[in-house]
N, C-alpha and C positions, 0 to 999 in steps of 0.2 A: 722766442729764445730768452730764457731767463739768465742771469748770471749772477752768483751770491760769491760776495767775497767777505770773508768773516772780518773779524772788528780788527780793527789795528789800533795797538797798542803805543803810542808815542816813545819815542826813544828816552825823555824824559822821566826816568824810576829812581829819585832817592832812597825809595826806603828800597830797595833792591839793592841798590847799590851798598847802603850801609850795613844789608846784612852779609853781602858777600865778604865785604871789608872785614869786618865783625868773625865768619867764619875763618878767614884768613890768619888775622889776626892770633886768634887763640886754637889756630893747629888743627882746625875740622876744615880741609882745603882738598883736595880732588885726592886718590889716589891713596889715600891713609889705611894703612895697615890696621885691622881690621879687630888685635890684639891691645892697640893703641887709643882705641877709638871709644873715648869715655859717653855713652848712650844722653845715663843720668846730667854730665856737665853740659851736652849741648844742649837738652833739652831746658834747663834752667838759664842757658844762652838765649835760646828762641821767645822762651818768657819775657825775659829782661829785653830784649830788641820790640817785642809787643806791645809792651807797656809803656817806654819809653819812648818808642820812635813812630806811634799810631799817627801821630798827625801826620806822619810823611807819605803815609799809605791812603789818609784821606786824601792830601794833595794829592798825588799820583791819580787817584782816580777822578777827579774834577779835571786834571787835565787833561786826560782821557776822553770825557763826558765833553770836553770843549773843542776839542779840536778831531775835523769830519775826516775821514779818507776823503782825498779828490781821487777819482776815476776819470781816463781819459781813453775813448773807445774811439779805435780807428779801423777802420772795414776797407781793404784796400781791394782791387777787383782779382 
């Protein structure tokens, strides 16, 4: 019996979080009217959070790479 359980991702994502912030922020947030919704601005948003905030995205993935899923398998009868 095999059983694959895919990667897990630490609850710890700064840069995640900063881009949400960051969307928030400057009005590209859930549910935006579609007339509203400047393409050109956020894409020169995602620039500026890439370039600036790259080291948080290396972090995030070292802590990733560091820390294992525990698995605990119980076979009850």
């Amino acid at each position: 019996m095999k059983v694959y359980m895919g990667p897990y991702y630490h609850w710890f994502q700064p840069y995640k979080w900063v881009k949400s912030w960051l969307r928030w922020w400057y009005g590209f947030g859930e549910g935006i009217a579609a007339d509203k919704f400047d393409m050109k601005k956020y894409d020169e948003l995602e620039k500026w959070v890439r370039e600036r905030f790259s080291w948080l995205n290396r972090l995030e993935g070292w802590v990733d790479s560091v820390y294992a899923r525990k698995i605990k398998v119980r076979i009850d009868h």
